[in-house]
N, C-alpha and C positions, 0 to 999 in steps of 0.2 A: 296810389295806395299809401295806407298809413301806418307804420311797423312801428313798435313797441320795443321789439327785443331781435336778437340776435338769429334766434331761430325764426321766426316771422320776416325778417328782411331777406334770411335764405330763401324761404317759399316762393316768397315775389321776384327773387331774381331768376331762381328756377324755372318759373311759370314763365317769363319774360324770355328767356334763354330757347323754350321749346316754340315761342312765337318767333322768334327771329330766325328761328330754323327756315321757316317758310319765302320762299324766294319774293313774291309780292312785295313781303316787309319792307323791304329797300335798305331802310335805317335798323341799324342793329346797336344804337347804343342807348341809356337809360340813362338818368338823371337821378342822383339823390340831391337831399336838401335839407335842412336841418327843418322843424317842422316849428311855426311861434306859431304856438297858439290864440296870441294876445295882440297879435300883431294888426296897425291899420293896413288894410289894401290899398292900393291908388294903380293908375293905370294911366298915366302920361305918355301924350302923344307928340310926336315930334312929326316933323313935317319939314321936309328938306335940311335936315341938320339942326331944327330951332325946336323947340317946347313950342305947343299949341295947343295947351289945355289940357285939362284931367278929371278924371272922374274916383270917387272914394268909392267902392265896393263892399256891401255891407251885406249880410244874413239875417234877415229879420229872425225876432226871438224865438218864434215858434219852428224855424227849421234848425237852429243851432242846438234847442231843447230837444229835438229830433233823433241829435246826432249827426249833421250834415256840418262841413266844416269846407269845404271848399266855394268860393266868393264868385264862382261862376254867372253870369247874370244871367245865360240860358240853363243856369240851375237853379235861382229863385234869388239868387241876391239883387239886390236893389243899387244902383251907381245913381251918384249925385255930382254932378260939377262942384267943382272946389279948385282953389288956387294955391297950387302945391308952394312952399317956400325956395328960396334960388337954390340952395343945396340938393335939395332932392329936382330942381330942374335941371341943373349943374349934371347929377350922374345920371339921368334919363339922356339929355343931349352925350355925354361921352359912352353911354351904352351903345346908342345907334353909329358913334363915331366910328369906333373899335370894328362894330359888324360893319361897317361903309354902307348902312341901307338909308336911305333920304325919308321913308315912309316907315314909321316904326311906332307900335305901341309896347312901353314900355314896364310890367308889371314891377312894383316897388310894395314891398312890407316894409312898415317903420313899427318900431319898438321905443320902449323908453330911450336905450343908448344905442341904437346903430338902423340903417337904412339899408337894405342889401337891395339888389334888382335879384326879382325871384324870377323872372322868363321875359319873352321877348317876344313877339309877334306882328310878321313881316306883311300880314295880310288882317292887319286889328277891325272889329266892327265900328264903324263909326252911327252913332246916330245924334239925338235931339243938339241943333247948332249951340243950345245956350250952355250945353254942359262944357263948350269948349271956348277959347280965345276967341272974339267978335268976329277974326278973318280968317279965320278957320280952313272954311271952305271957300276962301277965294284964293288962299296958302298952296291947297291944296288941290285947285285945277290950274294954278301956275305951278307946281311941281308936276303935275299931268302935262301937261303942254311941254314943255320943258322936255322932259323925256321922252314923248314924243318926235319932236324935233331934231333930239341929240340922237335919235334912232336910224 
């Protein structure tokens, strides 16, 4: 959710508070974030501790003109392979370091002056091979094997 003001981040915490009531939930804790508007998406992947590709996350105009703001690609944004620069490969690889996951795709907003990693995700969709590094998936069924093995 996207809060404006003071009283509106109470709502949503509130709201949140009476979900985590419920034993199912598991996870009782929330995230805030500061919110860039302006900001590019990317979503680099790493694969056994190394960068292996990324894709830019975009909102075509007519869903931004909408009112939609989230770069979801099962919510209409559009991902294109792109070849992020070593710094922003740099903090995607120490993102996954930190978490010790070998299989990580790593959400990055960049701004004029700064790159933050905005989420993490331990189980990322992978699709079309050209949006990633040429070995991609063969990276990535020797990280399969591998753990297999050590298992």
């Amino acid at each position: 959710a996207r809060v404006a003001d003071p009283d509106s981040l109470l709502g949503v915490t509130d709201y949140l508070d009476l979900v985590h009531d419920f034993r199912a939930t598991g996870d009782r804790s929330f995230l805030l974030q500061e919110y860039l508007p302006d900001a590019r998406d990317y979503r680099a992947m790493i694969v056994d501790g190394e960068y292996a590709g990324a894709v830019e996350r975009r909102l075509p105009e007519s869903e931004t003109a909408a009112g939609k703001w989230k770069h979801n690609v099962h919510r209409g944004a559009v991902a294109e392979g792109v070849s992020l620069p070593p710094d922003a490969r740099e903090l995607a690889e120490r993102a996954a370091d930190v978490l010790g996951i070998d299989y990580l795709g790593v959400d990055l907003l960049e701004t004029e002056d700064r790159l933050v990693v905005n989420e993490t995700n331990a189980r990322p969709t992978v699709d079309d091979a050209t949006k990633y590094e040429p070995d991609f998936y063969d990276r990535l069924a020797a990280l399969i094997r591998k753990t297999a093995e050590n298992s």
